[in-house]
N, C-alpha and C positions, 0 to 999 in steps of 0.2 A: 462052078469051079471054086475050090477051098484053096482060100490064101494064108498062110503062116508066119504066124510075129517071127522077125529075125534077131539074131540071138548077139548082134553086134553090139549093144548097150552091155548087155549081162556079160561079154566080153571084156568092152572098157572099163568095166564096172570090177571085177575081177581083176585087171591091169593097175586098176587106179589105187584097189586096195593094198595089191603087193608094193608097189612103187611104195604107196603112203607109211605104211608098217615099216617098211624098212630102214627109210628118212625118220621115224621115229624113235627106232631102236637105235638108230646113231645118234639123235640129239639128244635121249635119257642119257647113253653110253657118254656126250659129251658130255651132259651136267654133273655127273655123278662121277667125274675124273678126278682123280686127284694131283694133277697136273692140271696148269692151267691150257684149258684147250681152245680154239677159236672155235667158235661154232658162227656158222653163214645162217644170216637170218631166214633163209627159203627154208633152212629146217623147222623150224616155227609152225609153218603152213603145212607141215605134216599129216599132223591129226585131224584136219578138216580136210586134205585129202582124202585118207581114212573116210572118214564120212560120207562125204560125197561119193565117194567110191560103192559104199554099203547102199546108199541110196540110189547111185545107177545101177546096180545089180539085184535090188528088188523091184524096179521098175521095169528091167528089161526081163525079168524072170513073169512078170503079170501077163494074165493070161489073154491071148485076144482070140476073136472068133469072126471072120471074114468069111462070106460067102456072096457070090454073084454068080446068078441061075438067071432060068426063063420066071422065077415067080417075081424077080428085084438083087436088092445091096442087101445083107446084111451084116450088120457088124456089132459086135459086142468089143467094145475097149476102155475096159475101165481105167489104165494108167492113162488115158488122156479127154474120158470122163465123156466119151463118145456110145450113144447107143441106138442104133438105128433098123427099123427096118421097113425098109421105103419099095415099095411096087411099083413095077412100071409104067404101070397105067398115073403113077402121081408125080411122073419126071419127061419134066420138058427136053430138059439135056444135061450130060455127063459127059465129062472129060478131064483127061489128064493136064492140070496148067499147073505150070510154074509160076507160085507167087510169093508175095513174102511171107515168113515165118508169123504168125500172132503175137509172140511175144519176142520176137530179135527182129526189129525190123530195115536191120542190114545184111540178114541173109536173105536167102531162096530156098524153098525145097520144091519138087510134085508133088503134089497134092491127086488124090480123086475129086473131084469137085463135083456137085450135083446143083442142079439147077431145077427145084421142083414147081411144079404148075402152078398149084393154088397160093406159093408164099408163104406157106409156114415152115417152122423149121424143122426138120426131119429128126430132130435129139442130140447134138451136138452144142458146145458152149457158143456163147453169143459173140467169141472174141472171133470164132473162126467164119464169122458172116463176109461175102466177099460180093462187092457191088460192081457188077460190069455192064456198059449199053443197056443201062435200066433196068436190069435181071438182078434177084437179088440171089445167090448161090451162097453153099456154104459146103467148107471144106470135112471131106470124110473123116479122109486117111491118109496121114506120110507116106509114102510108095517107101521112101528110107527104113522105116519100120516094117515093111513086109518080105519077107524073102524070096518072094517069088521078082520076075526084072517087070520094068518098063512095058517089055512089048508082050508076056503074058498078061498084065491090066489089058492093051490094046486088044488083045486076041479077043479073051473074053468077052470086052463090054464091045466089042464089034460083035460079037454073035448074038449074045444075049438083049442088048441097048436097040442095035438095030440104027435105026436112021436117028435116033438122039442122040449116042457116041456122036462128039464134036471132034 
C-alpha cells in the first residue's frame, strides 16, 4: 500500500506567509507615515514570519515516498532525513505508539515505530532511537505527516506485518 506526504505544512506554510507579508506591508506603511503612527511591536516579527512561512512550505512541499508491501517499509523522506528500506524477515516488531517528539519534548505524536532484529538502525537519524523493555526501536514516520488516517497504517501493517504488528 502507497502512503502520501500530507499537504497540511505547505498549507500553514502558505497561511504563515500571507499573515506575515501583510503585518509587513503595515509596519513599512507605519514607518514611512508622515504622521506620527504607533506601531505594536508584534509587527516587528513580521518578516521572520515571512520566513518561517517560506520555510514551512518548502518543507511540506518535499517529496516523500512511503510504501508497505509483503516485500517490507519503504520510505524515502528527505525533509526529515529518513531513508529506509527494511524487509521483513529483519523486524521483530512494528507498531503505531505514541511518544515524544525528538526534538519538543513536551509534545506527542504517532509515530510508525520498527523494532528490528539484529539492532542496527534501519537509516533514520540517531535522535529518533526509542528504547523500550530492552528493545531498542526507532521511529519511521509521523503518521501527522502522511495523509492517509491511523487505521489505514493499522490495515496495512496488519496484513502485511502479520504477527509483528504490535
Amino acid at each position: 500500500m502507497d502512503f502520501h506526504r500530507s499537504l497540511n505544512r505547505a498549507i500553514g506554510g502558505g497561511f504563515l506567509i500571507a499573515i506575515g507579508a501583510v503585518m509587513t506591508v503595515m509596519l513599512i506603511g507605519g514607518l514611512t507615515a508622515d504622521t506620527a503612527v504607533r506601531i505594536n511591536y508584534v509587527f516587528f516579527a513580521a518578516p521572520v514570519g515571512v520566513v518561517a512561512g517560506v520555510v514551512m512550505l518548502i518543507n511540506g512541499l518535499r517529496p516523500m515516498t512511503m510504501r508497505i508491501d509483503e516485500r517490507g517499509i519503504l520510505i524515502q523522506h528527505p525533509a526529515r532525513k529518513v531513508r529506509v528500506a527494511l524487509g521483513w524477515q529483519h523486524v521483530a516488531g512494528v507498531s503505531l505508539s505514541t511518544l515524544r517528539k525528538p526534538k519538543d519534548e513536551r509534545s506527542t505524536a504517532t509515530y510508525l515505530t520498527v523494532w528490528p532484529r539484529d539492532g542496527h538502525n534501519p537509516g533514520v537519524p540517531a535522535a529518533w532511537v526509542v528504547q523500550q523493555n530492552g528493545w531498542t526501536g526507532y521511529r519511521l514516520v509521523d503518521v501527522g505527516d502522511v495523509r492517509e488516517t491511523e487505521d489505514q497504517f493499522g490495515q496495512a501493517l496488519g496484513r502485511y506485518a502479520g504477527p509483528a504488528y504490535r
